[in-house]
C-alpha positions in Angstrom: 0.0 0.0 0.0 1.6 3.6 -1.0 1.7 6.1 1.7 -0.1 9.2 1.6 2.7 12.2 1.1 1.9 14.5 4.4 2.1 18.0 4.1 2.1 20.5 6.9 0.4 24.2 6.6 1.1 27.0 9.2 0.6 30.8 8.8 3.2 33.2 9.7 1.7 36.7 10.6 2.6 40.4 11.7 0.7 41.8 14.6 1.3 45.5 13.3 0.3 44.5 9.4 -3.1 45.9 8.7 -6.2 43.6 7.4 -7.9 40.3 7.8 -4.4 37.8 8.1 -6.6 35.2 9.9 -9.4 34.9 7.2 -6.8 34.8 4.4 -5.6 31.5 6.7 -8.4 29.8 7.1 -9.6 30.4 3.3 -6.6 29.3 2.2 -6.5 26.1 4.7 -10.0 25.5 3.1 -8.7 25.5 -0.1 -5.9 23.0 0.9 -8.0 21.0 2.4 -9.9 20.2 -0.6 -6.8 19.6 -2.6 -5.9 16.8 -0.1 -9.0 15.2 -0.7 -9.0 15.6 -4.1 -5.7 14.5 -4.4 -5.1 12.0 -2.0 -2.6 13.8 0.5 -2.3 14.2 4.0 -3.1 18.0 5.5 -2.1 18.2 8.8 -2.9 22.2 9.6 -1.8 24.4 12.7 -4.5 26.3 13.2 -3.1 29.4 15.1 -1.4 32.4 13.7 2.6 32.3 14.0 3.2 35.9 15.4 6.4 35.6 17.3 9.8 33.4 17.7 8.2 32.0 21.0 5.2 30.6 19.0 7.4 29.6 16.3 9.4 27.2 18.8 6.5 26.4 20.2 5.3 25.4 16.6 8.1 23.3 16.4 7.5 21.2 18.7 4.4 19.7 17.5 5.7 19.5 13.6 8.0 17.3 14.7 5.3 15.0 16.0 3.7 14.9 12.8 6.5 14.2 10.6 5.6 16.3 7.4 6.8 15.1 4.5 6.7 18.9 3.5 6.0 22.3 4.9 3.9 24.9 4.0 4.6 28.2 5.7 2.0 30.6 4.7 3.0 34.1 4.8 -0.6 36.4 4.9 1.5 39.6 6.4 5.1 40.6 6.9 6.1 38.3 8.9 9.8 38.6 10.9 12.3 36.0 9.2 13.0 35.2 12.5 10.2 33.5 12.5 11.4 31.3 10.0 14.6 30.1 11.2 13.2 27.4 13.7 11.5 25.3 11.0 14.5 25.8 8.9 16.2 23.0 11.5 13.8 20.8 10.8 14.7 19.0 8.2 12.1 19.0 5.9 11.4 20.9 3.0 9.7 23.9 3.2 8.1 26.0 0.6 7.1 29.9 1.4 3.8 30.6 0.5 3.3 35.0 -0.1 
């Protein structure tokens, strides 16, 4: 039986970037979700915001307990590129999503 690629989704935000960040997430977590049915992949999604280093290592913690296959880091504002360095130890590839 062939495995299901997995593919994790978070969303990197900016507290001081102006509009709707969190709507733009979930519409385009929606959107993924379909494609994973559709398509026959895995979509493991973290649903809160990434608005700081803390909550990135935070983060972290629990993609390592899924075990992507792949990373999606969705980026609805200006996010820091601090933000970005934690996943970046990972191991796993990571596409930036602007």
């Amino acid at each position: 039986m062939i495995r299901k690629p997995k593919i994790g989704l978070l969303g990197m935000m900016s507290t001081p970037f102006r509009g709707d960040k969190e709507s733009h997430f979930t519409n385009d977590r929606t959107a993924l979700q379909n494609l994973a049915e559709s398509l026959g992949f895995e979509l493991k999604v973290l649903p809160d915001g990434i608005y700081s280093p803390s909550d990135a290592a935070a983060a972290v913690e629990k993609i390592e307990a899924w075990r992507p296959d792949y990373l999606l880091v969705q980026a609805s504002s200006f996010a820091s590129g601090d933000f970005i360095r934690p996943f970046a130890k990972l191991g796993v590839r990571i596409g930036l999503w602007a």
